[in-house]
C-alpha positions in Angstrom: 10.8 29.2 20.8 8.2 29.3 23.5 6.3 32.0 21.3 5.9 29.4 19.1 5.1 26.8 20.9 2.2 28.5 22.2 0.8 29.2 19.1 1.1 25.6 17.5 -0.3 23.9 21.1 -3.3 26.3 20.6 -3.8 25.8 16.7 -3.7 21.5 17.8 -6.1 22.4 21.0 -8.4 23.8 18.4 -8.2 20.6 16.2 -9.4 18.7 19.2 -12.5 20.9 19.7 -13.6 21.2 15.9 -13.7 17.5 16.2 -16.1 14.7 16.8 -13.7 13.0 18.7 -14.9 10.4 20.8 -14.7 12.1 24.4 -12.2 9.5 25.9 -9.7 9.7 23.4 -10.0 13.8 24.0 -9.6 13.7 26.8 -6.3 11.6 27.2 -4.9 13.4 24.0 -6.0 17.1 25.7 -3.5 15.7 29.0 -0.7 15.5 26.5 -1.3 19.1 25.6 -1.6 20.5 28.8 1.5 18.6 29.6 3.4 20.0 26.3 2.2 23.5 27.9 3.7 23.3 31.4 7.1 22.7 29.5 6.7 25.3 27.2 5.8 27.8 30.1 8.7 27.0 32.0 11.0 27.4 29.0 11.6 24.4 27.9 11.3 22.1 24.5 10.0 18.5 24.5 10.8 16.7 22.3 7.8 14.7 22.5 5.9 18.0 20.6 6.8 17.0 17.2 5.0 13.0 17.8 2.2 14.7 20.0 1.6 17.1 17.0 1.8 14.4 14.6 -0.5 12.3 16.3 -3.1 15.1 16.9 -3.2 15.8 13.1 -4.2 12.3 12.3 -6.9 11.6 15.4 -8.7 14.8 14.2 -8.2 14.1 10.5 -10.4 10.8 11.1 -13.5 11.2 9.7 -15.3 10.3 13.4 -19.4 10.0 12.6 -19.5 10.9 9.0 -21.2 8.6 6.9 -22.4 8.3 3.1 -26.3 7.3 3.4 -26.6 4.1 1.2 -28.8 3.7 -1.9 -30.2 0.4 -1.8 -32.2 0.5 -4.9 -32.1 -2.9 -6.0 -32.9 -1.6 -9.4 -30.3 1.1 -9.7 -27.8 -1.8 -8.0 -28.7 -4.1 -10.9 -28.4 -1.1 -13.9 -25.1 -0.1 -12.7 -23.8 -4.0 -12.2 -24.9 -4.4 -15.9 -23.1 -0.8 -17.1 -20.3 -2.0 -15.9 -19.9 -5.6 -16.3 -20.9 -8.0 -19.5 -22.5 -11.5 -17.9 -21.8 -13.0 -15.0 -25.2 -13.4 -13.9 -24.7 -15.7 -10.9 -22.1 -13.5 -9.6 -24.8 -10.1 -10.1 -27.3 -11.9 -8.4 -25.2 -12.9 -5.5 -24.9 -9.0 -4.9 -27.8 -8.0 -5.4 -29.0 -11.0 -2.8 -26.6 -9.5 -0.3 -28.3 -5.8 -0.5 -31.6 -7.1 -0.1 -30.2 -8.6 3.3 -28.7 -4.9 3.8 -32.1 -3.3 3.2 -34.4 -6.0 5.1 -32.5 -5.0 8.0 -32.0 -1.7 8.0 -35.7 -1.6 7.6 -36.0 -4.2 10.3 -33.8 -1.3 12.4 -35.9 1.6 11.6 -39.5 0.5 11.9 -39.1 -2.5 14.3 -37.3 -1.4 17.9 -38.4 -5.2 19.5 -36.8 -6.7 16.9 -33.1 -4.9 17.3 -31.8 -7.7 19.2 -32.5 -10.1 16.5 -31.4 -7.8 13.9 -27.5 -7.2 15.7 -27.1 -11.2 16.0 -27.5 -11.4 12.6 -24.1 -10.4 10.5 -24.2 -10.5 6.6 -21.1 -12.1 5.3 -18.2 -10.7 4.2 -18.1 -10.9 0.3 -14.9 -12.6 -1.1 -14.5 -12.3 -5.3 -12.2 -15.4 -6.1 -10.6 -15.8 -9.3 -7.6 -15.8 -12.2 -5.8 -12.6 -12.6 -7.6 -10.1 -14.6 -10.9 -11.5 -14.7 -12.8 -7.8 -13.3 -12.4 -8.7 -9.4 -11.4 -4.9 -8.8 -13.8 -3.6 -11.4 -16.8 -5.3 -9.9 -15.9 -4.4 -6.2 -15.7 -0.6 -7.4 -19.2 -1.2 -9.2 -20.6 -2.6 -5.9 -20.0 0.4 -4.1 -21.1 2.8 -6.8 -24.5 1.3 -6.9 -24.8 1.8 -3.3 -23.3 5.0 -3.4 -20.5 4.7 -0.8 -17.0 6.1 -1.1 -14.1 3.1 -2.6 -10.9 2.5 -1.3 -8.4 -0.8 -2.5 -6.0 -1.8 -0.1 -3.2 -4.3 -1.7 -2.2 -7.0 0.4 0.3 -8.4 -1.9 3.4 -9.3 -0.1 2.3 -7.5 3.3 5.9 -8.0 5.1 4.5 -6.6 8.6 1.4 -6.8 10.7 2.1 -3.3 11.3 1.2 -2.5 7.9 -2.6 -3.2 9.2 -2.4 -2.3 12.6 -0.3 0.6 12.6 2.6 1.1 14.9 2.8 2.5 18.7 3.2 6.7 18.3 6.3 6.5 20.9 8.0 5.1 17.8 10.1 7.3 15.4 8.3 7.9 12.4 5.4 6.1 13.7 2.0 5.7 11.4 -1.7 4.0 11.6 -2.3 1.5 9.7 -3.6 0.8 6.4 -7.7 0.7 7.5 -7.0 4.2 9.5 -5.7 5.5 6.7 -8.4 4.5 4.5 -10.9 6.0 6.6 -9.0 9.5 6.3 -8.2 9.0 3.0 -12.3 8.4 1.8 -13.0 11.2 4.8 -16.0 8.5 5.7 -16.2 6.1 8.5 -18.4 3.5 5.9 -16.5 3.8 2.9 -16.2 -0.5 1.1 -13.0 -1.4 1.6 -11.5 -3.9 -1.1 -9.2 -6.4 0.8 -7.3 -7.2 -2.7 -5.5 -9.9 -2.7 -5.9 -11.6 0.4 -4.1 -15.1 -0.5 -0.8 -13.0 -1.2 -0.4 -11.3 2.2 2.5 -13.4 2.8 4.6 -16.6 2.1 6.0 -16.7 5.5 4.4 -19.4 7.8 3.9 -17.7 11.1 4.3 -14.2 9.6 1.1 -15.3 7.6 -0.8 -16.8 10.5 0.1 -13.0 12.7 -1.9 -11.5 9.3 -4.9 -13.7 8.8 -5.7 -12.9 12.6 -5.4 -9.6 12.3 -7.5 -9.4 9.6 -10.0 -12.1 11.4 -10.8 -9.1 14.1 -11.0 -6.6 11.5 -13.6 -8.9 9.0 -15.4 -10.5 11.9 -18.4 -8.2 13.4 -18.4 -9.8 16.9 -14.6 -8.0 17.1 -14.1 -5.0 14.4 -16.7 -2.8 17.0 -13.7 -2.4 19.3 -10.8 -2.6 17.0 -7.4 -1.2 18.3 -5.0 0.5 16.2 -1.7 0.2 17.7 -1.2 4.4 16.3 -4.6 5.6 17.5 -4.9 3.3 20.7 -8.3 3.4 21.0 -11.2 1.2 20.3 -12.5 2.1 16.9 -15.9 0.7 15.9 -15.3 -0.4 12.0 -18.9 -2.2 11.9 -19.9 0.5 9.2 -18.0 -0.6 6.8 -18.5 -2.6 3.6 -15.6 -5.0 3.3 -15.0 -6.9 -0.1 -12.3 -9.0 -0.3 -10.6 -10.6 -3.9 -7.8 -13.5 -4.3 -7.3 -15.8 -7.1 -7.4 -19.1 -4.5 -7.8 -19.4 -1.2 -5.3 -21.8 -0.3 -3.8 -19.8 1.8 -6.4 -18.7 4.3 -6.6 -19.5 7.7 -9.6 -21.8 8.5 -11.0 -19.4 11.1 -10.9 -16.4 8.5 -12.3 -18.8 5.6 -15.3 -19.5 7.8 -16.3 -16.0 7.8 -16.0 -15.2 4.3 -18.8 -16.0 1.3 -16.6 -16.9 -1.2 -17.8 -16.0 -4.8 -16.1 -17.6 -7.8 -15.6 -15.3 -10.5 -15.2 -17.6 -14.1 -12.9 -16.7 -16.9 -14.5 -15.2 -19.7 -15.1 -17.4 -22.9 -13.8 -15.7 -26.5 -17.1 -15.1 -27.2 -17.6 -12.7 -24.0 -15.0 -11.0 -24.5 -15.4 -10.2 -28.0 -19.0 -8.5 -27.0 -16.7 -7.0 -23.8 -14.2 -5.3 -26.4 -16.6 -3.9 -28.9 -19.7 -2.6 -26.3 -17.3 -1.4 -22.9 -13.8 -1.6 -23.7 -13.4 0.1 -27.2 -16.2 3.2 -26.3 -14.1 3.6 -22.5 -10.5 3.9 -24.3 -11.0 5.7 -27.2 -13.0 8.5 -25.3 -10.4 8.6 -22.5 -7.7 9.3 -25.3 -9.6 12.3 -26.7 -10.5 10.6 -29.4 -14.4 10.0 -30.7 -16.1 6.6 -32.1 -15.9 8.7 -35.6 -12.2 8.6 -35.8 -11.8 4.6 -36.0 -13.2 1.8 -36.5 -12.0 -1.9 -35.7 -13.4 -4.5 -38.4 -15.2 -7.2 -37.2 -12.5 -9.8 -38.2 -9.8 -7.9 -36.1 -11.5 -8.4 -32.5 -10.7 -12.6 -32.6 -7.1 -11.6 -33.2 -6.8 -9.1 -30.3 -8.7 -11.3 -28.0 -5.8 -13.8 -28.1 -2.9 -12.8 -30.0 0.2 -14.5 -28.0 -2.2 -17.8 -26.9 -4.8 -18.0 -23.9 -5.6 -15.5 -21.7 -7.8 -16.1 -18.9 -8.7 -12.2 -18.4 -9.4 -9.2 -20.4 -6.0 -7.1 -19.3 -4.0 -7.7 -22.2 -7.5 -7.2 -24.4 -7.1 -4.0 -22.8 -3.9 -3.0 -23.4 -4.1 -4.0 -27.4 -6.9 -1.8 -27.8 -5.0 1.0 -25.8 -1.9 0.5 -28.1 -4.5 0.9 -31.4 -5.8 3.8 -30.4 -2.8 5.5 -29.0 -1.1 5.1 -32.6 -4.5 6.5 -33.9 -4.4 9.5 -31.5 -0.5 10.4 -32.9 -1.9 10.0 -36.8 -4.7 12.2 -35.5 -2.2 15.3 -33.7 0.5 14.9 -36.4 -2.7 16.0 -39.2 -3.5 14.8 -42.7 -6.2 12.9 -40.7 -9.2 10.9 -42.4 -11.0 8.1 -40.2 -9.0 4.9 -39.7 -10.0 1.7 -40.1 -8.7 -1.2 -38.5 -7.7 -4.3 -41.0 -6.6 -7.6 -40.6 -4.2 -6.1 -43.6 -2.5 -3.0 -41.9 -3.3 -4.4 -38.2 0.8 -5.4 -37.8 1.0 -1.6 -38.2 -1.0 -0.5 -35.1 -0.5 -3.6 -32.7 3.3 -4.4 -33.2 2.7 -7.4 -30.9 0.4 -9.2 -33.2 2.3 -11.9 -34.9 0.5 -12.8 -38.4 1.1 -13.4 -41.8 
């Protein structure tokens, strides 16, 4: 047993030195080793190894000083925003408003030293996408960071039951784990990944349970606090000032006032039919039917079928169930296609009962 020990202390000793590990936090975790060492030489098993080891493997997992270097190319920012996403002007040019601010002051970092002070009081705000289910809050988070080039990461906050779920739990406990922002971090293998917050106004319908979360989150969203944060896992100040949080809900009833004040809230509008329609036929349609295997050759949707999949149980505020009718279409087009005797298909209001079983008509 002790043969063993040996060899797995010095395999986690090595983790520590292959490591940009802050040197506090080395330090205190290499004490635990040497501790685990003394026990091993004298014969004995701890059985504080197998939380030691754990908790080793995750400090040196974390990404410490790697970063992605931004590409704040308004232009590039504005062609992939328009890729992407069909209108929503005002809510384009909010973003690309808030990476000019990024770029003014990293400039105002790198070529103006008398000015840093200046530059550190100022925070940009966090960005908060408000809106009805469905509407492209995920989508245009995930855009934002590919125009600026930084690794994505969604974190649901739907139903959060536990704080802990954020701030990870203390290692001494059994089956002990960071938290959610740790893990994204390791996960993205960057320390400035954009983190979407979705979300945010479902965290949790418990009163004081609720009030624990939005303050949690306060000192991870607010940049006077998130330099220092604490994971209860880690136990050591992390700085999370690098990066890029987005948040999404459909209201913000919900939010604590303190948490509201440091959010920019952006309103994200429901699509009209007529957006839609332009959404189906130029993004939607060309993403699915390439995704299936399929090409633009093999079918073709007639122009008076798109009103009818745009709303064929009543309103919808969003384009998910636009979505999933075109995904249902082509699906039943891709089986025509495997099973053979194969010619191009073209989607009729006549013969549209037969690919979209949903659609109720005449």
């Amino acid at each position: 047993m002790s043969d063993f020990l040996f060899k797995e202390l010095q395999d986690l000793e090595k983790k520590l030195e292959n490591n940009n590990i802050p040197k506090g936090l080395k330090d205190r975790t290499k004490k635990m080793l040497d501790r685990l060492n003394r026990m091993a030489k004298l014969g004995g098993y701890s059985s504080e190894f197998e939380t030691i080891s754990r908790y080793v493997e995750t400090i040196a997992s974390i990404p410490w000083g790697k970063k992605t270097k931004d590409n704040l190319d308004l232009k590039h920012a504005k062609d992939t925003l328009n890729k992407n996403h069909y209108g929503l002007e005002d809510v384009k040019e909010r973003i690309l408003e808030y990476l000019a601010i990024m770029t003014l002051r990293q400039k105002t970092e790198n070529q103006k030293p008398d000015e840093i002070m200046l530059f550190k009081e100022y925070h940009a705000p966090i960005l908060c996408l408000v809106g009805l289910q469905g509407i492209g809050k995920t989508t245009m988070a995930e855009s934002i960071a590919e125009s600026i080039g930084r690794e994505f990461i969604r974190i649901s906050l739907s139903a959060t039951g536990s704080i802990l779920e954020i701030r990870g739990q203390s290692k001494a406990l059994p089956d002990a784990e960071p938290g959610q922002i740790i893990k994204s971090l390791i996960r993205t293998n960057v320390m400035n990944p954009l983190i979407l917050l979705d979300e945010l106004d479902k965290a949790s319908g418990e009163r004081g349970l609720r009030s624990d979360i939005m303050a949690a989150l306060l000192e991870i969203l607010d940049p006077e606090q998130n330099t220092t944060f604490r994971d209860h896992y880690i136990d050591f100040p992390i700085n999370l000032s690098s990066i890029l949080f987005v948040c999404s809900a459909n209201n913000t009833g919900t939010f604590s006032t303190a948490l509201l004040d440091r959010l920019e809230i952006i309103k994200m509008p429901a699509y009209t039919d007529e957006q839609k329609e332009v959404i189906a036929k130029n993004y939607l349609f060309k993403k699915v039917v390439l995704s299936s295997g399929l090409s633009e050759k093999d079918v073709l949707i007639e122009d008076e079928v798109w009103p009818l999949l745009i709303r064929p149980l009543g309103f919808d505020t969003g384009i998910r169930s636009l979505h999933r009718n075109i995904e249902t279409i082509i699906r039943k087009v891709a089986k025509e296609k495997v099973n053979g005797n194969f010619n191009k298909i073209t989607i009729s209001v006549a013969n549209l009962k037969k690919y979209l079983p949903e659609f109720i008509g005449n």
